[in-house]
C-alpha positions, 0 to 999 in steps of 0.5 A, a space after each residue: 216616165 210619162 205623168 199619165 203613167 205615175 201611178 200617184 199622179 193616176 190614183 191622187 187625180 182619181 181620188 180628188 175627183 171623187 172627193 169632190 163628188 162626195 163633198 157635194 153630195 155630203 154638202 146637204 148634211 153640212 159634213 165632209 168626207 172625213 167627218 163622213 168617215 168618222 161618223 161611219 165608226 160610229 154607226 158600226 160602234 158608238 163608243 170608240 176612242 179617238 185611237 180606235 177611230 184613228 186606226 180604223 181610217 188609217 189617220 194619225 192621233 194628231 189628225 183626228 183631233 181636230 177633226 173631233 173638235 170640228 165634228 162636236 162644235 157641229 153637234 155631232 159627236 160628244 167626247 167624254 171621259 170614260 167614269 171606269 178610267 178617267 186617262 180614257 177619252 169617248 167619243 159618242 154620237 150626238 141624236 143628230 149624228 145618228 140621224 144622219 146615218 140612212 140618208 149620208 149613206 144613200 148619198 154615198 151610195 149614189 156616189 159610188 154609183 155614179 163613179 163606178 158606172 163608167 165599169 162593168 160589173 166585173 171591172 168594178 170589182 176588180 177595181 176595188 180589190 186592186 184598191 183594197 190590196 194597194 191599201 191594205 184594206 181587208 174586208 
């Protein structure tokens, strides 16, 4: 099999060149994709355990520490412990990782945009849904 025919090898080099644009874009914001996709929970929910955040991004327990730890010493995000069970850890936006949010979405957005602007419409639809199937994402 050709390289250019792998599909790792197809989705691995798309996913890096569009990981490079978002790190650019989000660079302003002093975040990263990830800490980008942390801070999207918690827009949507903002008190998730660091479980629940893990799930929802498909990472593991272990991952997503160090990722918190990162994201708090940035003054994003507070973990507490929770006064009704003191086994459970919460994880809260800071003022400032809540005032992020209108502008890091515009940037993502404009991301998008630009990456999808190579496709119709219909092609970039497609596109997604294929994406979305392949990762076993429902929406």
């Amino acid at each position: 099999m050709q390289l250019e025919d792998c599909v790792n090898y197809l989705l691995t080099t798309a996913q890096h060149s569009v990981f490079l644009k978002t790190a650019e874009k989000l660079s302003a914001f002093d975040i990263t994709p990830v800490q980008y996709s942390v801070l999207y929970c918690l827009w949507e929910n903002d008190r998730r355990s660091p479980k629940e955040i893990a799930e929802r991004l498909k990472l593991e327990n272990s991952t997503i520490s160090g990722i918190l730890e990162r994201m708090e010493k940035k003054g994003l995000i507070e973990r507490s412990i929770s006064k009704e069970d003191r086994r459970f850890i919460q994880v809260l936006l800071t003022k400032k990782g809540a005032s992020l949010e209108e502008d890091v979405l515009n940037a993502i957005e404009k991301v998008n945009d630009e990456v999808m602007s190579i496709f119709s419409e219909e092609e970039a639809e497609t596109l997604k849904s294929h994406l979305r199937l392949l990762a076993g994402v429902d929406i």
